[in-house]
C-alpha positions as CSV (number, residue, x, y, z in Angstrom):
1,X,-14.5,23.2,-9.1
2,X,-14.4,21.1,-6.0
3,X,-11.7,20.2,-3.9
4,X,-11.6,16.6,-3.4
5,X,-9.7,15.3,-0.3
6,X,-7.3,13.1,-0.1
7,X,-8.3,9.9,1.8
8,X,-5.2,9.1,3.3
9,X,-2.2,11.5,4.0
10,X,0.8,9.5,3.8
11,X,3.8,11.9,4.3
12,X,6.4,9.2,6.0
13,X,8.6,6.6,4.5
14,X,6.4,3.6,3.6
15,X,8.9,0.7,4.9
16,X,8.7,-2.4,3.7
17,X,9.3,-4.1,7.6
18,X,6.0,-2.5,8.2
19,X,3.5,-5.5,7.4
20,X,0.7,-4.0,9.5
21,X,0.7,-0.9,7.8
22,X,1.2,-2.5,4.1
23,X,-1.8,-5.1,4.8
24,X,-4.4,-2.0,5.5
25,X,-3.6,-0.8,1.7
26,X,-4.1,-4.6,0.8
27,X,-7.4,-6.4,0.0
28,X,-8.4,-10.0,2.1
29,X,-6.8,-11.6,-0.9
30,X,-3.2,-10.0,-0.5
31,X,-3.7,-8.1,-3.4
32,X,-2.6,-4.2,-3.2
33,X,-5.4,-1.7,-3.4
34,X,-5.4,1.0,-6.5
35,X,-4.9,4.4,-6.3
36,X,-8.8,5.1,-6.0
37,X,-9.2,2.9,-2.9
38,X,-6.1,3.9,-1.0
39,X,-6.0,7.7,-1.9
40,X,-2.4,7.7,-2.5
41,X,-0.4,9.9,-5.0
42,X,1.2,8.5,-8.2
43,X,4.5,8.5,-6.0
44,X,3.3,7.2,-3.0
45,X,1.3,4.6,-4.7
46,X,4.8,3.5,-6.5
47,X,6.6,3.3,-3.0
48,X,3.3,1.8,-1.6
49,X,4.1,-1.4,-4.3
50,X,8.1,-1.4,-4.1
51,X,7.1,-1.7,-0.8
52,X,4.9,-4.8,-1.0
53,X,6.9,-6.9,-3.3
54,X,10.0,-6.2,-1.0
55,X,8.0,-7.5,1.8
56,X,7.0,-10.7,-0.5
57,X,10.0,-11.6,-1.2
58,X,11.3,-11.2,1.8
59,X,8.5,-13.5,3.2
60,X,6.9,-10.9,5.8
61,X,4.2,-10.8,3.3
62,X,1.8,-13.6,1.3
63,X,1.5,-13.6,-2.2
64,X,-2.1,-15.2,-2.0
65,X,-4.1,-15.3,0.7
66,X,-4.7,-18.8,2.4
């Protein structure tokens, strides 16, 4: 079998205050990348979009792109 890598290692918090962080997981239409793309786990990918849609509501983040 091979190994596959992961593509990212995310083993910190993924805050929400951290826009520049969230937007490299995010496409140029503020849309959040999958779980293919970024290389996250199933639990980081769920923190990844808590994440996100805290930011959105709190307004550091876009909904749609402009």
């Amino acid at each position: 079998m091979d190994n596959k890598e992961k593509k990212t290692s995310v083993n910190e918090h993924i805050d929400y205050k951290d826009v520049i962080r969230l937007r490299a997981y995010t496409n140029q239409h503020a849309r959040m990348m999958g779980r293919s793309r970024t290389g996250l786990t199933a639990h980081e990918q769920r923190r990844f979009a808590e994440a996100v849609k805290r930011a959105r509501f709190m307004s550091l983040m876009a909904f749609v792109a402009q």
